[in-house]
Structures are given as C-alpha cells and as structure tokens.
N, C-alpha and C positions, 0 to 999 in steps of 0.2 A: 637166650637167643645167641648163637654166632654173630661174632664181629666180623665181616668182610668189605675189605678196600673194594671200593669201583673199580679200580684199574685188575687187581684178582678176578674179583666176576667174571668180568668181559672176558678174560683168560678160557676160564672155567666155562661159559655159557660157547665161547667158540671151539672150546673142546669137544662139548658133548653135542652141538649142534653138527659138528664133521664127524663122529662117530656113529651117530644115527643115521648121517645119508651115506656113510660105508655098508651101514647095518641093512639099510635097506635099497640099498646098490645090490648088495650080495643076495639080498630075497631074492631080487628083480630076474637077479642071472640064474640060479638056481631055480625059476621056473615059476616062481609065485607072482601071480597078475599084482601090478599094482596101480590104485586108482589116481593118478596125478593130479585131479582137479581136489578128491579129499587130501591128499597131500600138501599141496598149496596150501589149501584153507587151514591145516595141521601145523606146518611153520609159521604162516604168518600168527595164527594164535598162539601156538610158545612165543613166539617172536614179539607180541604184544606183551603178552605176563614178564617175559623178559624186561623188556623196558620198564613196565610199570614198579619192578622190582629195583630197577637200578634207578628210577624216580623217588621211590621210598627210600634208599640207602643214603641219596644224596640231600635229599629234604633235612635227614638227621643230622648232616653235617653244617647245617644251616640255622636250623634251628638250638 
C-alpha cells in the first residue's frame, strides 16, 4: 500500500476535484447537456469517499 501524508492528499484530492469541474465546464460549453442535480449528488459522493479516506489515513496515525 502507498504511504500518503494528510496534508498531500488534500493537495492531490483538491487537484483533481478542479480538474474535473474544468473537465466538465468544457463538456458543458462545447454543447453537452449536463444534469446538475446528478452532478451534485457525484461530488458530494467523491466528496464523502474522500473524507472517509482521509479518516482512515488519520486513524493509522493514532493507532
């Protein structure tokens, strides 16, 4: 398994969370419908598994 600091994570989790809404910034404008309310419900779930991720990282450093 990789070792990753908390403080990395967060880096890396707010990287690719701004690169995805570029990613589908740029659908949007190039003409592809997109459903906001499935949207929503799609980050806050990464958004949860994130956390629950950075919950396990830190539990190890306690344990």
């Amino acid at each position: 398994m990789i070792a990753i600091e908390p403080f990395t994570f967060g880096i890396v989790a707010t990287g690719i969370f701004g690169g995805g809404l570029l990613v589908i910034t740029a659908l949007e404008k190039n003409g592809l419908s997109i459903n906001e309310d499935l949207l929503v419900i799609l980050v806050e779930v990464i958004k949860a598994g994130a956390f629950l991720k950075l919950i396990s990282l830190v539990s190890k450093l306690f344990l």
